[in-house]
PDB file as gemmi writes it, atoms N, CA and C in Angstrom:
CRYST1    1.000    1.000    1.000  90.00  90.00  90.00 P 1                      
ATOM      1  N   UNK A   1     -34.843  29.835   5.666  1.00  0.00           N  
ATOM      2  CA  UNK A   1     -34.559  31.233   5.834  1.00  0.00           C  
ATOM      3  C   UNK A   1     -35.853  32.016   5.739  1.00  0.00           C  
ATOM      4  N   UNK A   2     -36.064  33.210   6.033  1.00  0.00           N  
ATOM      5  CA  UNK A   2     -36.930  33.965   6.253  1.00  0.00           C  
ATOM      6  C   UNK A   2     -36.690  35.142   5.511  1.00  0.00           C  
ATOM      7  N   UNK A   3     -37.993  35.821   5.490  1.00  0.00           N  
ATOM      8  CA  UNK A   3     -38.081  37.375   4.613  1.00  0.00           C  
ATOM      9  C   UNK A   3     -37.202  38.177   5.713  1.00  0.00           C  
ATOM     10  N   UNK A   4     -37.520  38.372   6.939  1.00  0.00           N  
ATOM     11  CA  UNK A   4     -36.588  39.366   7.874  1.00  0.00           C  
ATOM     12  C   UNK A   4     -35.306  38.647   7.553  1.00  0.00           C  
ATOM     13  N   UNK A   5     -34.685  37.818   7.169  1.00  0.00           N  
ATOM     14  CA  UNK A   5     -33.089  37.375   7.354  1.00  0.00           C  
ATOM     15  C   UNK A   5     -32.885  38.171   5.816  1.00  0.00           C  
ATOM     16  N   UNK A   6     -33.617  38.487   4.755  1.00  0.00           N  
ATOM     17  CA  UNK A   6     -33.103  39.495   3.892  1.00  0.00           C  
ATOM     18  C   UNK A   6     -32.863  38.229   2.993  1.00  0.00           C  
ATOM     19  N   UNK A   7     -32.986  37.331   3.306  1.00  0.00           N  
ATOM     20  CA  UNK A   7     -32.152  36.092   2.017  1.00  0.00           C  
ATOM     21  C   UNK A   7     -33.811  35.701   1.659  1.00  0.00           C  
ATOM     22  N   UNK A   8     -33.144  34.769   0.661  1.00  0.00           N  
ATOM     23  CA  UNK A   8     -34.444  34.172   0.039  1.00  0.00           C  
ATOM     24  C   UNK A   8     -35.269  32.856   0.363  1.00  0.00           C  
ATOM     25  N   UNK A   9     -36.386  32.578   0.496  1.00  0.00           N  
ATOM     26  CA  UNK A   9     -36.996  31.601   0.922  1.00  0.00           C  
ATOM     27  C   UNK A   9     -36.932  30.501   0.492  1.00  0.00           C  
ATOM     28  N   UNK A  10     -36.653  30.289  -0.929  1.00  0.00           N  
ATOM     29  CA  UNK A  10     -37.009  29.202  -1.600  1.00  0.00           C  
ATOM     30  C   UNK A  10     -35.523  28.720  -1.357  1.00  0.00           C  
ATOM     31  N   UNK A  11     -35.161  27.325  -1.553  1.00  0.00           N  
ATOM     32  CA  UNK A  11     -33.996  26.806  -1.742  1.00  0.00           C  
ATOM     33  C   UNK A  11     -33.869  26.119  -2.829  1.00  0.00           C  
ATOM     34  N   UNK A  12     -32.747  26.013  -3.996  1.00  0.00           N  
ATOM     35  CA  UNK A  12     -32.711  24.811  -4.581  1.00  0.00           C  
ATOM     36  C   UNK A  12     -32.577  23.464  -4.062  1.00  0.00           C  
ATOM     37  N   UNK A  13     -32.788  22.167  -4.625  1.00  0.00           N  
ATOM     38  CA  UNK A  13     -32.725  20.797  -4.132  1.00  0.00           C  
ATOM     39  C   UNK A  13     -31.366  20.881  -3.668  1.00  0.00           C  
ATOM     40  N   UNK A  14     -30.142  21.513  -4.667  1.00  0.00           N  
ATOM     41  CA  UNK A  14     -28.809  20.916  -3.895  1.00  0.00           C  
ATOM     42  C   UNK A  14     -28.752  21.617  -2.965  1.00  0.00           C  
ATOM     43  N   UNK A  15     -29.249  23.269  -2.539  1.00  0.00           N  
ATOM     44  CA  UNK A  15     -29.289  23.463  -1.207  1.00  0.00           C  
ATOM     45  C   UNK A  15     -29.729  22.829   0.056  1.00  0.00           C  
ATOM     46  N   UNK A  16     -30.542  22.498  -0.392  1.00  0.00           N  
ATOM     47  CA  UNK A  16     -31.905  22.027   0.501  1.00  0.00           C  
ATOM     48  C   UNK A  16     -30.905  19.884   1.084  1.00  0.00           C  
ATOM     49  N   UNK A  17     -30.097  19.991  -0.158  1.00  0.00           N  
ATOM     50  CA  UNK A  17     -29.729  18.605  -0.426  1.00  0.00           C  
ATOM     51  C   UNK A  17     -28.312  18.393   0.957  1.00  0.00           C  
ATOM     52  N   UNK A  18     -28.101  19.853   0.841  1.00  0.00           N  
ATOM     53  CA  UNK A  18     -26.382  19.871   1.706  1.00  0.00           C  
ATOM     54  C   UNK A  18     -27.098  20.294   2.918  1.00  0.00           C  
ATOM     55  N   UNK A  19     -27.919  21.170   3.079  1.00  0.00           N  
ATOM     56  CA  UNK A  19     -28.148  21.577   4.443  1.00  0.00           C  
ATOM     57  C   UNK A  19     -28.861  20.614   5.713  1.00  0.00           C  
ATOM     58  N   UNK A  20     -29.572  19.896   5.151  1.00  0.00           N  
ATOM     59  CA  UNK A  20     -29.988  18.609   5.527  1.00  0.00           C  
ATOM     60  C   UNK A  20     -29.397  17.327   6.006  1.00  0.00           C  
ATOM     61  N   UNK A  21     -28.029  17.688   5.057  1.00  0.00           N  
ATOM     62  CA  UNK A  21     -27.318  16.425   5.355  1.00  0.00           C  
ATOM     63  C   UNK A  21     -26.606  16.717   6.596  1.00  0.00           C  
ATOM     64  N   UNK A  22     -26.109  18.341   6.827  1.00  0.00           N  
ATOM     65  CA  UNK A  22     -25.421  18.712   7.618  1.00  0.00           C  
ATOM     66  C   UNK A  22     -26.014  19.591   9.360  1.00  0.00           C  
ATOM     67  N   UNK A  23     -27.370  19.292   8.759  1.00  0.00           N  
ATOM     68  CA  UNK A  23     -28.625  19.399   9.970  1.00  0.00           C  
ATOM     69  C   UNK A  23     -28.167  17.921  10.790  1.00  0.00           C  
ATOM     70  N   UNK A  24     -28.876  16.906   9.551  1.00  0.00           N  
ATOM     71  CA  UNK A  24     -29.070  15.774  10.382  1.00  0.00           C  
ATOM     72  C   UNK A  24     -27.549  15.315  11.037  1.00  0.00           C  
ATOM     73  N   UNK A  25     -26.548  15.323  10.136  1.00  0.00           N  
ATOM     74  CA  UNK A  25     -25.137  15.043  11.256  1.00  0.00           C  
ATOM     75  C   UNK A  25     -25.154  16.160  12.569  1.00  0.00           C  
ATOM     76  N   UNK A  26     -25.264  16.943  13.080  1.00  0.00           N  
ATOM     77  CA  UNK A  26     -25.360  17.586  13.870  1.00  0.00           C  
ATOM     78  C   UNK A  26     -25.857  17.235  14.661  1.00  0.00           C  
ATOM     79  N   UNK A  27     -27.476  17.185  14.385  1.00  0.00           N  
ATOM     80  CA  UNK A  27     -28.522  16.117  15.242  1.00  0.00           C  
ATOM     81  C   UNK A  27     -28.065  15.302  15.567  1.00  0.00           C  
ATOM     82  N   UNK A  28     -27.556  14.269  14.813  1.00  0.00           N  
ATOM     83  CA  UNK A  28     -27.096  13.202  15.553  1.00  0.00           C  
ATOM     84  C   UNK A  28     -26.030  13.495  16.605  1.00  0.00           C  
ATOM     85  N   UNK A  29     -25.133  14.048  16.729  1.00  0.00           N  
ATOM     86  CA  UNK A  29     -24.038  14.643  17.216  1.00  0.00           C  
ATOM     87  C   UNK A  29     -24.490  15.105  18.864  1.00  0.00           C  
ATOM     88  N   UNK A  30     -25.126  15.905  18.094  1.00  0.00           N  
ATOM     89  CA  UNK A  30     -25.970  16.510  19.814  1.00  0.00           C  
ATOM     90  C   UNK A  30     -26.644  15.491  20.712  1.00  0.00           C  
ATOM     91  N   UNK A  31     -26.894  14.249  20.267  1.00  0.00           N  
ATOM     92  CA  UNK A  31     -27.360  13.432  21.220  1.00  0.00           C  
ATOM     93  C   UNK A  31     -28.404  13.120  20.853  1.00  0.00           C  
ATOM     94  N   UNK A  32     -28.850  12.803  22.426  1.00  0.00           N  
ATOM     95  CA  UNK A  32     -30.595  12.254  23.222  1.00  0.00           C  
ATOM     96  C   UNK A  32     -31.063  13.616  23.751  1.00  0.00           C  
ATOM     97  N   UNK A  33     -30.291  14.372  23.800  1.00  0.00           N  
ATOM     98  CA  UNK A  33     -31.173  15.750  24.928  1.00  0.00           C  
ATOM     99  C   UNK A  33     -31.897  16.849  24.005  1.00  0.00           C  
ATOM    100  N   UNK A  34     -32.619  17.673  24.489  1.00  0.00           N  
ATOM    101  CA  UNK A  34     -32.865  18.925  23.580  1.00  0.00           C  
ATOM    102  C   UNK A  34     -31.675  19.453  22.400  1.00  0.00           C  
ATOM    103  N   UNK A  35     -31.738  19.845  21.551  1.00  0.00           N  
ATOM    104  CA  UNK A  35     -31.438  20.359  20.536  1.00  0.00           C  
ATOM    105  C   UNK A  35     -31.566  22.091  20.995  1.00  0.00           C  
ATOM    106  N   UNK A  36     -30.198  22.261  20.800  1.00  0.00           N  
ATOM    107  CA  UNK A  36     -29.515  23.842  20.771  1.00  0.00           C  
ATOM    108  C   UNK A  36     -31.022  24.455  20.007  1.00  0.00           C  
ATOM    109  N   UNK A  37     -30.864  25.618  20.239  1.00  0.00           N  
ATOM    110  CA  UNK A  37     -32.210  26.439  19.365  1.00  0.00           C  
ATOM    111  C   UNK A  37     -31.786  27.129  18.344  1.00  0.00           C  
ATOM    112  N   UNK A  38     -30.618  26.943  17.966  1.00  0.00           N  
ATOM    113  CA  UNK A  38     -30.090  27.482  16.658  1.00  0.00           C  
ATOM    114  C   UNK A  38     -30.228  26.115  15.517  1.00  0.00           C  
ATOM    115  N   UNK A  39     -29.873  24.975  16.074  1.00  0.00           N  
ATOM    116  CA  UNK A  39     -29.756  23.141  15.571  1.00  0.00           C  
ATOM    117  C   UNK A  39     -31.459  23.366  15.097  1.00  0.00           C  
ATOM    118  N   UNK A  40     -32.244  23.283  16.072  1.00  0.00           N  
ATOM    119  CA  UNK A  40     -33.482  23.122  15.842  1.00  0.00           C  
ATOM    120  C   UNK A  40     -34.185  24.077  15.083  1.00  0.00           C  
ATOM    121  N   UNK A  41     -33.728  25.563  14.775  1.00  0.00           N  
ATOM    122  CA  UNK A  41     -34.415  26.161  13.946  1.00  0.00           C  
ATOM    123  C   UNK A  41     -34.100  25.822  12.267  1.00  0.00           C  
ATOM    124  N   UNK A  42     -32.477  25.372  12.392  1.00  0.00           N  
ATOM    125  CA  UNK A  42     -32.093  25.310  11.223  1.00  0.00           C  
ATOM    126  C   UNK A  42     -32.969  23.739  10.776  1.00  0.00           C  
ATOM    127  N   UNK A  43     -32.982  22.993  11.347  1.00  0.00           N  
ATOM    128  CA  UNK A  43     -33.692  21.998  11.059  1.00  0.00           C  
ATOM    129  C   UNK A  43     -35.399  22.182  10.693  1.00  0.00           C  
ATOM    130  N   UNK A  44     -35.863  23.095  11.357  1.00  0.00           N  
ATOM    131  CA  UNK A  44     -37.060  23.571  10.584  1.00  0.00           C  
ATOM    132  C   UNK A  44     -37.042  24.171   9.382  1.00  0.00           C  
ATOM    133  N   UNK A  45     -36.240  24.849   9.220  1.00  0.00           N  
ATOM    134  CA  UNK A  45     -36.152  25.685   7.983  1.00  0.00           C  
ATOM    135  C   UNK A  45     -35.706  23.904   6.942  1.00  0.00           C  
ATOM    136  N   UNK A  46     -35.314  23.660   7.369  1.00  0.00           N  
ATOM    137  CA  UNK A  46     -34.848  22.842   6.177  1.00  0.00           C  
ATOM    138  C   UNK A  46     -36.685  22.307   5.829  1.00  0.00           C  
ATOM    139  N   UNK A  47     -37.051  21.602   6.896  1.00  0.00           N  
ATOM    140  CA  UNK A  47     -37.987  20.878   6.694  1.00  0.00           C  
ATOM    141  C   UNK A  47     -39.354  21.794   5.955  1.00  0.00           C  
ATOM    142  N   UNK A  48     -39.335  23.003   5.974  1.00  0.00           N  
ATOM    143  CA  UNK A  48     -40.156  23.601   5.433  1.00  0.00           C  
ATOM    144  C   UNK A  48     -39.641  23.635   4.401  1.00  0.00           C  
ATOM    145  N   UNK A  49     -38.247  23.811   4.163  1.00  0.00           N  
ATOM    146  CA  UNK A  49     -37.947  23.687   2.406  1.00  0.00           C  
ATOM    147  C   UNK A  49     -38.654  22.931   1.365  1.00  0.00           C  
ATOM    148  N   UNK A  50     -38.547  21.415   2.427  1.00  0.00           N  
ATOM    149  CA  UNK A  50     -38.852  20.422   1.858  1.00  0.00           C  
ATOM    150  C   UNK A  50     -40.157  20.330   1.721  1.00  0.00           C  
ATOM    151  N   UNK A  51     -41.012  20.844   2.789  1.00  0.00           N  
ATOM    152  CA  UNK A  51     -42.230  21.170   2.097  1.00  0.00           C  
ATOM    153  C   UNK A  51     -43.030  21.549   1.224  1.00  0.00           C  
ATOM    154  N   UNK A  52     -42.283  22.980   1.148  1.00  0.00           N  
ATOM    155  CA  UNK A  52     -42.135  23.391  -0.077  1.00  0.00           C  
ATOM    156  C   UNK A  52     -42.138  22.835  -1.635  1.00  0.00           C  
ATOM    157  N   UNK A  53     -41.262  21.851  -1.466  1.00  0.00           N  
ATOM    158  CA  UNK A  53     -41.545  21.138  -2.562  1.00  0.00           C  
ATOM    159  C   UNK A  53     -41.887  19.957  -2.676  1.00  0.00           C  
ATOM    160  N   UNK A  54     -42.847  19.803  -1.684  1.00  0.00           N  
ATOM    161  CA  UNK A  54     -43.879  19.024  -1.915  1.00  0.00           C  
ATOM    162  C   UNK A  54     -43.874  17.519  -1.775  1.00  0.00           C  
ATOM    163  N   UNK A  55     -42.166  17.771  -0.431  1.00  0.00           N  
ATOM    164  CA  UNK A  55     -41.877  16.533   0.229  1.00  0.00           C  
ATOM    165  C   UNK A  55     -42.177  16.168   1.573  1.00  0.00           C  
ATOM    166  N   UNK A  56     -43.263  15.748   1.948  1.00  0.00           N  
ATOM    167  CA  UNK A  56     -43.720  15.178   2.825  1.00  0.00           C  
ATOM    168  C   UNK A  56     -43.622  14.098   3.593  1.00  0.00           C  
ATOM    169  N   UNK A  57     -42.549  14.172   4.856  1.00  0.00           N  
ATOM    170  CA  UNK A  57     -41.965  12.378   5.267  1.00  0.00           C  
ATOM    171  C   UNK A  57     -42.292  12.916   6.907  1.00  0.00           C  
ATOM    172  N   UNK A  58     -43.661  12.006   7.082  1.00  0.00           N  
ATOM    173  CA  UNK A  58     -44.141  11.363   8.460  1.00  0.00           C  
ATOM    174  C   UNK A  58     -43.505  11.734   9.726  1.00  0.00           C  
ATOM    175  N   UNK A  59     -41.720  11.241   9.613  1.00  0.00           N  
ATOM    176  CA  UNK A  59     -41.077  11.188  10.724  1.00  0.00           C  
ATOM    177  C   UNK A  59     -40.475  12.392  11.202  1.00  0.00           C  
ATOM    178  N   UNK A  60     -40.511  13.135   9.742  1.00  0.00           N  
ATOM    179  CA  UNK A  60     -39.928  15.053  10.322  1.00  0.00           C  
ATOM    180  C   UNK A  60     -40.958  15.329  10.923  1.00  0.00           C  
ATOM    181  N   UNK A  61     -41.870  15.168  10.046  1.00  0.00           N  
ATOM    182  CA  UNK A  61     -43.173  16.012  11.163  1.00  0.00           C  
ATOM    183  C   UNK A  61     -43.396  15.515  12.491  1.00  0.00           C  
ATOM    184  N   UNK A  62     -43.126  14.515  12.669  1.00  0.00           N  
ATOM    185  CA  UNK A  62     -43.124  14.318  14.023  1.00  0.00           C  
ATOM    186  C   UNK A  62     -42.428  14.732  15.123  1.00  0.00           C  
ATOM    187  N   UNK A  63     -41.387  15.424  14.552  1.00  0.00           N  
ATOM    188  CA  UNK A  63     -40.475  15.967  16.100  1.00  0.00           C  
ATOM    189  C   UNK A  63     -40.682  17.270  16.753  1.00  0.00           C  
ATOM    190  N   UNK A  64     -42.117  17.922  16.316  1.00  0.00           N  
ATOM    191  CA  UNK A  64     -42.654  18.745  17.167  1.00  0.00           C  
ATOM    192  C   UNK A  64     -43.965  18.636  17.122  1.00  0.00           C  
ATOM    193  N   UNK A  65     -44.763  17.555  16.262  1.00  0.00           N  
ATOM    194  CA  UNK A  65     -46.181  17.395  16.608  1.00  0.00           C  
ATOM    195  C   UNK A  65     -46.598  17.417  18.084  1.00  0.00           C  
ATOM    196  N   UNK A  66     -47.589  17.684  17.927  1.00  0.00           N  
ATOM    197  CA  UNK A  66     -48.524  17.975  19.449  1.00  0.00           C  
ATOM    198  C   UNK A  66     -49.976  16.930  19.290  1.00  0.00           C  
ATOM    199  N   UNK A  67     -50.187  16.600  18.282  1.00  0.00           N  
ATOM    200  CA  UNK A  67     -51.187  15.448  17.888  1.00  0.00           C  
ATOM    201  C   UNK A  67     -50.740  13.985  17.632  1.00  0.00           C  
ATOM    202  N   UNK A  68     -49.207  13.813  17.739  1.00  0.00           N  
ATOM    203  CA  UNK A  68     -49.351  12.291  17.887  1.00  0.00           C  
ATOM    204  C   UNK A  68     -48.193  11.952  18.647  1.00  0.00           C  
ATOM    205  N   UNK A  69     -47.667  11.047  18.883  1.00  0.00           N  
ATOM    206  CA  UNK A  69     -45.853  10.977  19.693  1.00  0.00           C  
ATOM    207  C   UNK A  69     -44.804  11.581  18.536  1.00  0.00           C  
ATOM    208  N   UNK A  70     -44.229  12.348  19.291  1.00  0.00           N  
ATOM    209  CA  UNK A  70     -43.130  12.951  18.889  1.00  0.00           C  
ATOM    210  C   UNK A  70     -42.151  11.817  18.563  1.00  0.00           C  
ATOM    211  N   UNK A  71     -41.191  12.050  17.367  1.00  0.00           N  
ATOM    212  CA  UNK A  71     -39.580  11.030  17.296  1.00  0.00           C  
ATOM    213  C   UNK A  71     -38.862  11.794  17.929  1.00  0.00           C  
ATOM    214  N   UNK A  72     -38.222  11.203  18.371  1.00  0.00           N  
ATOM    215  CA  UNK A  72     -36.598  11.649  18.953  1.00  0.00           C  
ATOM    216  C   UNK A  72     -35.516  12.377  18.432  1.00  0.00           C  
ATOM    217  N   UNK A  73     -34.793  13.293  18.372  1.00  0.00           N  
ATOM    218  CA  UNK A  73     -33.933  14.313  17.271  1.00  0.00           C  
ATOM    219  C   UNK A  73     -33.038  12.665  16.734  1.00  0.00           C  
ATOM    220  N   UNK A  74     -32.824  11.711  17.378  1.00  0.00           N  
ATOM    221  CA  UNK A  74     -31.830  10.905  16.181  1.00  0.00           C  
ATOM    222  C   UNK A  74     -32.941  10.038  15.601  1.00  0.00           C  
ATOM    223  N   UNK A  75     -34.147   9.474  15.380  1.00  0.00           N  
ATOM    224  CA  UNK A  75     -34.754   9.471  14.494  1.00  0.00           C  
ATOM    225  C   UNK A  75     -35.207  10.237  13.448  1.00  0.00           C  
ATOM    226  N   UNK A  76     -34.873  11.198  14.021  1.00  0.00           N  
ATOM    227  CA  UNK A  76     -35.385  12.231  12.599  1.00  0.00           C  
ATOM    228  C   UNK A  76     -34.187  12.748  12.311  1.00  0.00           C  
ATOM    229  N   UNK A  77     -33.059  12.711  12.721  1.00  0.00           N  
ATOM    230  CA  UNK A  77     -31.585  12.884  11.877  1.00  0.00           C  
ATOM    231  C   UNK A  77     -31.516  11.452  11.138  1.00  0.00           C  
ATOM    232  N   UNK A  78     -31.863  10.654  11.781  1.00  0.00           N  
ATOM    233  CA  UNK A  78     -31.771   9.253  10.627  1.00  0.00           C  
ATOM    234  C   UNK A  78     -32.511   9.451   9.251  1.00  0.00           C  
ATOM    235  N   UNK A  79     -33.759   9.903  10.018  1.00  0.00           N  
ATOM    236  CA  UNK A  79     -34.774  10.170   8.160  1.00  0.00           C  
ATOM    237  C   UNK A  79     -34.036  10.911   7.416  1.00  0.00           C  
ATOM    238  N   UNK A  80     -33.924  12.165   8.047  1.00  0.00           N  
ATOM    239  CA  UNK A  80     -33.573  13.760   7.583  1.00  0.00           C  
ATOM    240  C   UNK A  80     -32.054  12.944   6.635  1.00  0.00           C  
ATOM    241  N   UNK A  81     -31.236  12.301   6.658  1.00  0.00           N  
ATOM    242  CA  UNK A  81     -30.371  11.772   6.433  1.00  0.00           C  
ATOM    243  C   UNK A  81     -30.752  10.982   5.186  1.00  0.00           C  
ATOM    244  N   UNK A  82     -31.438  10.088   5.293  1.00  0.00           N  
ATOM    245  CA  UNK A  82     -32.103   9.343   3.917  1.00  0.00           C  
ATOM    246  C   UNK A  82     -33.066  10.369   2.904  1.00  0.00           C  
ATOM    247  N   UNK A  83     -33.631  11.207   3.419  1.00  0.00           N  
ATOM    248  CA  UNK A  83     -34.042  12.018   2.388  1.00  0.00           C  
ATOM    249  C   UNK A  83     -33.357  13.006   1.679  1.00  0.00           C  
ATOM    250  N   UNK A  84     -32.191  13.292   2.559  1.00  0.00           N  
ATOM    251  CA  UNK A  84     -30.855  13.994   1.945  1.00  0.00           C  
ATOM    252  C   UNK A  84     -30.388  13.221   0.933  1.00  0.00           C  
ATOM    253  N   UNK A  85     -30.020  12.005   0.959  1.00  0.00           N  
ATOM    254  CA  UNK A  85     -29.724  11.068   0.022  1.00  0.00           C  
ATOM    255  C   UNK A  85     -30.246  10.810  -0.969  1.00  0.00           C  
ATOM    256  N   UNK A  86     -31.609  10.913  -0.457  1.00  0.00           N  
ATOM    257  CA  UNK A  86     -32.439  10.765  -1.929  1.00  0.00           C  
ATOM    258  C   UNK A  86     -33.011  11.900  -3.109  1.00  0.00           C  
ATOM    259  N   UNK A  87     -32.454  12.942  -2.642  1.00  0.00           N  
ATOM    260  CA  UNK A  87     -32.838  13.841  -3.523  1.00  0.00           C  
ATOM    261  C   UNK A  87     -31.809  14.373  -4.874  1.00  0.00           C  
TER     262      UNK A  87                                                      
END                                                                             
């Protein structure tokens, strides 16, 4: 979430814990093709959550890098999925 959306930036883990889980089922859901731009923002926001606290996993960052091959939205609903789990 953002300062213009009026809500707050930070998330707790169980936020951060449900929204993720329910990013990555989606992702998966949507396929092989582009990702809706509502799917894909919410999936950033998550992943900056997770940044935030100082969780750093390879394969999120990869689905919009421009410096190395991109993963595929169901590889990174697969991660996004195990790191939901693990938190």
């Amino acid at each position: 979430m953002t300062s213009d959306d009026k809500a707050p930036i930070a998330m707790s883990i169980d936020q951060i814990k449900a929204e993720a889980a329910d990013v990555a089922g989606q992702m998966k859901g949507a396929g092989a093709g582009p990702l809706p731009r509502d799917l894909r923002e919410r999936f950033i926001h998550v992943r900056t959550a997770l940044l935030q606290r100082g969780i750093h996993d390879p394969v999120l960052i990869r689905f919009d890098s421009a410096t190395v091959p991109q993963a595929s939205a169901i590889e990174v609903a697969e991660q996004l999925s195990a790191v939901a789990a693990s938190l």
